[in-house]
C-alpha positions in Angstrom: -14.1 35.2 15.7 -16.8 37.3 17.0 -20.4 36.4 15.5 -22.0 38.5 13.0 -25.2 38.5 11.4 -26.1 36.4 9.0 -27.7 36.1 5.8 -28.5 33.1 3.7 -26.9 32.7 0.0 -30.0 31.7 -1.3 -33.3 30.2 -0.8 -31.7 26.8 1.6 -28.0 28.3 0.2 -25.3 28.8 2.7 -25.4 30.8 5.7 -23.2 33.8 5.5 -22.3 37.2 7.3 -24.7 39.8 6.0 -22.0 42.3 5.4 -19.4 40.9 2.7 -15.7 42.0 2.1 -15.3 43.1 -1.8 -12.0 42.2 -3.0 -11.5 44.4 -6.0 -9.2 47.4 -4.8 -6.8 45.3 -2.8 -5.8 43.4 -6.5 -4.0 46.8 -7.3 -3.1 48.2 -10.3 -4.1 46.9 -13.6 -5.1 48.4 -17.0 -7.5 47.4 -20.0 -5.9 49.0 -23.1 -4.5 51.4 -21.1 -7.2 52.3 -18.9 -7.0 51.9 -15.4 -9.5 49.1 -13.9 -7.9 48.7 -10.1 -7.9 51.6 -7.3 -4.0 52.1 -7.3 -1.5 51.2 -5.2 -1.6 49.0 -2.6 0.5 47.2 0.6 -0.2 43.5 0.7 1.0 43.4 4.0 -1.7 45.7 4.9 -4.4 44.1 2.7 -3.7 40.5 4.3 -3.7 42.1 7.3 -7.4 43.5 6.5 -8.4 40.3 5.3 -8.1 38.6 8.6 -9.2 41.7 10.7 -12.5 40.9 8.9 -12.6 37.4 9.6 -12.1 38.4 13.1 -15.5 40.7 13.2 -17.2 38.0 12.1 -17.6 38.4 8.0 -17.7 35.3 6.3 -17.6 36.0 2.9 -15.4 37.4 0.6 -15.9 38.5 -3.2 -13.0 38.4 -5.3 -12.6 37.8 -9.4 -9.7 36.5 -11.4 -9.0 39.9 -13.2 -8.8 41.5 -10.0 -5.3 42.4 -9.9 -5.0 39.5 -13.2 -5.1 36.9 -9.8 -3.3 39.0 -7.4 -6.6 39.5 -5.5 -7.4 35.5 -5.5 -3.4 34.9 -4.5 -4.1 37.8 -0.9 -7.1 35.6 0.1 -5.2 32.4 -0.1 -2.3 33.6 1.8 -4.7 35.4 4.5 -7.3 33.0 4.7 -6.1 30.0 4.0 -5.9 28.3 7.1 -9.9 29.0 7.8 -10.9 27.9 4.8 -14.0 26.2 6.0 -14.8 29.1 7.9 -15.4 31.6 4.6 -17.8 31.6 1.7 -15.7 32.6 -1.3 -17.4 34.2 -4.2 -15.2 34.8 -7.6 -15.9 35.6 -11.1 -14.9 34.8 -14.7 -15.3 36.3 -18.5 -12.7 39.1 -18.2 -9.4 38.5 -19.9 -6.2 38.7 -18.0 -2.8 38.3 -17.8 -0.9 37.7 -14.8 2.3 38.5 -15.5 1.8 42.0 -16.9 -1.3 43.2 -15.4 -3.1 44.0 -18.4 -6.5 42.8 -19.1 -7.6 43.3 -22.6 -10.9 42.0 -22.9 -13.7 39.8 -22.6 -14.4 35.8 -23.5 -17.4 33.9 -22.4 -16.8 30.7 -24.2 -17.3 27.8 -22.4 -13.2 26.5 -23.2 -12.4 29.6 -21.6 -14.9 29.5 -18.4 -12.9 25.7 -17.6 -9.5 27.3 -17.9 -10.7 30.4 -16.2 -12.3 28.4 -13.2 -9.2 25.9 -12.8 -6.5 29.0 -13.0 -8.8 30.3 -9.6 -8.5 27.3 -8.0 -4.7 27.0 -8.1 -4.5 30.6 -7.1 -7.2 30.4 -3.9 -5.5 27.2 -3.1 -8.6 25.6 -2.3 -10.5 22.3 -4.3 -13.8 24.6 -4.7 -15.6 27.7 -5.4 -18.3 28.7 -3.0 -20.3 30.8 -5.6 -19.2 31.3 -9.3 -20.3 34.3 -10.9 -20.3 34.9 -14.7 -18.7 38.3 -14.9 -19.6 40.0 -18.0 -22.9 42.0 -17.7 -23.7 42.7 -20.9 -23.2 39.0 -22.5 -25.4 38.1 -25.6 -28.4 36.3 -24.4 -28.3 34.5 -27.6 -25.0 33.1 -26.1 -26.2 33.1 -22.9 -27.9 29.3 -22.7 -24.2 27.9 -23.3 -22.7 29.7 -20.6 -24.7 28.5 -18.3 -24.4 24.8 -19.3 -20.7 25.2 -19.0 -21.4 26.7 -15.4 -23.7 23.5 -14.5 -20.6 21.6 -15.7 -18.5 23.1 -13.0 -21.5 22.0 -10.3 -21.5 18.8 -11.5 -17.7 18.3 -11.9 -17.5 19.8 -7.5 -15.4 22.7 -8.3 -18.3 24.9 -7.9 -21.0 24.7 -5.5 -23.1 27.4 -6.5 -23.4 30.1 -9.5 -24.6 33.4 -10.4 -23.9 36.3 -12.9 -23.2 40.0 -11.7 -26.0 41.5 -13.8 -27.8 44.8 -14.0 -30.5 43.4 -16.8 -33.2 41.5 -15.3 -33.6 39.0 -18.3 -30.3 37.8 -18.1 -30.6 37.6 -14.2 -33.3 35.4 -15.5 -31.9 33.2 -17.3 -29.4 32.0 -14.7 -32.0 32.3 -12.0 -34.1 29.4 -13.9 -31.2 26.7 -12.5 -31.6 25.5 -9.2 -28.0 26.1 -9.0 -28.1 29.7 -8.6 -27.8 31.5 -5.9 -27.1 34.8 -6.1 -27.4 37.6 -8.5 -24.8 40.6 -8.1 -26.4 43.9 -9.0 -25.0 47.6 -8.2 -27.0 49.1 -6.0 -26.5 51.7 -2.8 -28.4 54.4 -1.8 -28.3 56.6 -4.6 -30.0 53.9 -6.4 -30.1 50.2 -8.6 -31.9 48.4 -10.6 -35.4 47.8 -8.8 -36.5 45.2 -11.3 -33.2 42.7 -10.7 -33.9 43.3 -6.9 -37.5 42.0 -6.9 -36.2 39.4 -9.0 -34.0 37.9 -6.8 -36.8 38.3 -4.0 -39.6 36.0 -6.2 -36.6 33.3 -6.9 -35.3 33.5 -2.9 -32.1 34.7 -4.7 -28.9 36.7 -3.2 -28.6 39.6 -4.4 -24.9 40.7 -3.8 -24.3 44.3 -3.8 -21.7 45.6 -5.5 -21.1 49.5 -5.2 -23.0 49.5 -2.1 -21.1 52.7 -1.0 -20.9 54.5 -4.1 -17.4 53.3 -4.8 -16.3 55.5 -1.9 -18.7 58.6 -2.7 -21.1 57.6 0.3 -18.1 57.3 2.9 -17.7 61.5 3.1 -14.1 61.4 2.1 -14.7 63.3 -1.4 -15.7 67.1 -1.5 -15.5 69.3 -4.5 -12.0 70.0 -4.3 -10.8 66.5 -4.2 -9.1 64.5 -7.1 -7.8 60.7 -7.6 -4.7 59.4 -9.1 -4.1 58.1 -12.8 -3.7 54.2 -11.7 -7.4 54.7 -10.0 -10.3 53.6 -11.6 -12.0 56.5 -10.8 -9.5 58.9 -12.2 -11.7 61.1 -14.7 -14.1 61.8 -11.3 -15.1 65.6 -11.4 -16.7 66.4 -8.0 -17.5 70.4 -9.3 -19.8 69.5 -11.9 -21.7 66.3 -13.2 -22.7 63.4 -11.8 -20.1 63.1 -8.4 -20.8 66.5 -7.8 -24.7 65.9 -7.7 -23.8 62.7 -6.0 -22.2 65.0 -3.2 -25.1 67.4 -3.1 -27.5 64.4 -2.2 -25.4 63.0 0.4 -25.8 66.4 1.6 -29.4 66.0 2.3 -29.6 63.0 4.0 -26.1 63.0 5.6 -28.1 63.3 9.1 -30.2 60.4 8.8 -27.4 58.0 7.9 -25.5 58.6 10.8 -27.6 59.0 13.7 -28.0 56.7 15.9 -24.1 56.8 16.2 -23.5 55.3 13.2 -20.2 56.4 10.1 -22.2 57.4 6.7 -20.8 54.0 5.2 -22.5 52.5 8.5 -25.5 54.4 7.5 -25.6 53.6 3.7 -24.8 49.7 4.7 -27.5 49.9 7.4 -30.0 51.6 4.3 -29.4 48.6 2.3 -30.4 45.6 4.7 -33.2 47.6 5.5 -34.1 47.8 2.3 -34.2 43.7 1.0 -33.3 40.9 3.2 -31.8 39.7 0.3 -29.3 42.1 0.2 -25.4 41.6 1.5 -23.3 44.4 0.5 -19.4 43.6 -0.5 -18.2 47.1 0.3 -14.4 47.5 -1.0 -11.5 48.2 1.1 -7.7 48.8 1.2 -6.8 49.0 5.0 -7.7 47.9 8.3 -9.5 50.8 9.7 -11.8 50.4 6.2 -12.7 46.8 7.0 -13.2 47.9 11.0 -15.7 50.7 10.0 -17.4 48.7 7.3 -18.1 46.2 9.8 -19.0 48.0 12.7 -22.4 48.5 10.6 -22.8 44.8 11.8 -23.3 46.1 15.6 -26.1 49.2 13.9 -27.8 46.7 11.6 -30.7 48.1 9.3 -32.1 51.5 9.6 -35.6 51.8 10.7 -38.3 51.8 8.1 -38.9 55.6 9.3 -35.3 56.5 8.7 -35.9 54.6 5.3 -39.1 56.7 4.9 -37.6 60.1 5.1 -34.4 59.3 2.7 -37.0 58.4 0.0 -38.7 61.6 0.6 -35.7 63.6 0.7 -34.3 61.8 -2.6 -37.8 61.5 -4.4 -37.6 57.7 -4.4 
């Protein structure tokens, strides 16, 4: 396994590669009342296949959820992973409702009954006896509810099926809240170049929090694939894209403007927008998504780039009027 470098889960947390694998897309289909939530079709040969290739260049850790695929996502890691289990940092999530069996997830529970069964049904599918970091899943919980979610979180610490916690958050009080135990680690937060939630960021720099970046490439807007004329299937989350008019088209029109900077130096846009990030916070580590080999080889190669130069960061906040 080639060495990669590294970033620390944490204030004293666990050392790991400073570019993570997100394990969303390569779950597969699923729907939530008949909506799709997964990136369509997949090859599990090829996603296993992936999921090594990156343990190969060096990443360390991988960030899946149960309702990824309703488990299918959790089950890939075990079968491609298992054997270096000590090797990886995994990172999962709970508070979505799933079922495995039809691939439907209907909606949301954050009670603490729920968070046991949730974390023990993640175990048995990752085939391992712990959970590196824990992340509550639901963004938007009620803070009023909030205190008892974390206890039940705690509970897992204690009982050793969870080493560390964190909630994938954009609100900075309820990053708060889980930041105030000395059990959390890590906050995840959406944030690429385009922008994120400045506030959560700065948070998790005053705790010596993680802050895991999900989105870090624009769920594939920043990668150059997409111009105006393209479209996405019906099983793809991002089905109802329009990249003539709104928000993906503007999107477009700024990666326009600062396509140049991101890749010189040699480097892919998606090595440029990874590269933007870790210049940005040392307490970032992007989780981009991927389906295929070639994905995980370019998403990694920003490991050989590393951070842009605080010029190049400079002149894409001029350009974007950051």
């Amino acid at each position: 396994m080639a060495q990669a470098a590294q970033r620390s889960l944490g204030a004293g947390g666990t050392a790991v590669s400073a570019l993570g694998m997100g394990c969303w897309a390569i779950g597969g289909p699923h729907a939530r009342q008949g909506s799709p939530v997964g990136w369509g079709v997949i090859d599990d040969g090829e996603s296993k296949r992936a999921l090594r290739r990156a343990y190969e260049l060096g990443v360390t850790f991988f960030d899946t959820a149960d309702v990824y695929g309703c488990g299918h996502s959790e089950k890939l890691i075990a079968d491609a992973l298992g054997d270096v289990r000590d090797d990886i940092v995994i990172a999962s999530k709970a508070g979505y409702t799933y079922v495995e069996e039809t691939r439907e997830a209907p909606g949301e529970n954050g009670n603490p009954d729920y968070i046991r069964w949730a974390c023990d049904e993640s175990l048995r599918r990752l085939g391992t006896d712990r959970i590196d970091l824990y992340q509550f899943h639901l963004g938007g919980y009620d803070l009023a509810k909030a205190d008892d979610v974390l206890a039940v979180f705690e509970e897992l610490v204690a009982a050793g099926k969870v080493r560390a916690i964190g909630w994938s958050t954009d609100d900075p009080e309820r990053a708060a809240l889980f930041a105030k135990s000395s059990h959390c680690k890590a906050i995840q937060q959406h944030f690429n170049v385009f922008g994120g939630n400045a506030h959560v960021l700065a948070l998790c720099e005053d705790k010596g929090l993680a802050s895991i970046v999900r989105g870090p490439l624009g769920m594939g807007l920043l990668t150059g694939k997409f111009d105006q004329d393209s479209s996405l299937p019906e099983d793809d989350v991002r089905h109802g894209w329009n990249f003539r008019t709104g928000d993906q088209a503007e999107s477009l029109r700024r990666l326009d403007a600062i396509r140049d900077v991101l890749t010189s130096d040699g480097r892919t846009l998606a090595q440029g927008a990874l590269g933007w990030l870790w210049a940005r916070s040392e307490a970032f580590v992007p989780i981009p998504g991927f389906k295929t080999v070639a994905q995980v080889e370019e998403n990694a190669g920003a490991l050989q780039h590393g951070p842009l130069a605080p010029a190049q960061l400079d002149e894409i906040a001029t350009i974007l009027g950051h």
